[in-house]
C-alpha positions, -999 to +999 in steps of 0.1 A: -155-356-106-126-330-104-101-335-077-083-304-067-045-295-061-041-273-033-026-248-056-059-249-074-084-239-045-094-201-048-117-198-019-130-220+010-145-250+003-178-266+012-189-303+029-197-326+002-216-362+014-203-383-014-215-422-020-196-453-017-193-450-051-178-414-055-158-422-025-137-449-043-136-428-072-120-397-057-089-421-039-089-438-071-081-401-087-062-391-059-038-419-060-035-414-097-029-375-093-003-383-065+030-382-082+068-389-071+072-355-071+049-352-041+063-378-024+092-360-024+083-329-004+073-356+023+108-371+021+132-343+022+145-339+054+138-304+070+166-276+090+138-259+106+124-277+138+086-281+142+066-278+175+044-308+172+024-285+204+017-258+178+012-285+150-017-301+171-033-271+179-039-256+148-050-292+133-079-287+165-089-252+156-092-266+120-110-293+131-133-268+156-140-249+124-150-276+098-172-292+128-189-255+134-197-253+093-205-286+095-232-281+122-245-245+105-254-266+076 
């Protein structure tokens, strides 16, 4: 299995069922991938303010979307 960074992805990406068993192995890759130089962009404190309004809606059109694909499939 081959976790991508977001960096990596070149197009959209398709709905993937996965067992229990390639479940735990994704996190388990995940966490391994997951290094203290991404913890740090979660950490650094930010100038700009963010509209948690505009935050939340695009996360729902997102959502809206994947649930549409989801359904067409």
């Amino acid at each position: 299995m081959k976790l991508l960074r977001p960096e990596e992805v070149t197009g959209p990406l398709s709905y993937v069922e996965l067992t229990p068993d390639e479940l735990t192995e994704a996190y388990r890759l995940a966490r391994e991938a997951f290094s203290a130089a991404d913890l740090q962009k979660y950490t650094e404190t930010f100038e700009d303010d963010v509209d948690a309004e505009e935050v939340l809606r695009e996360m729902e059109e997102r959502q809206a979307q994947f649930d549409a694909e989801r359904e067409a499939k």
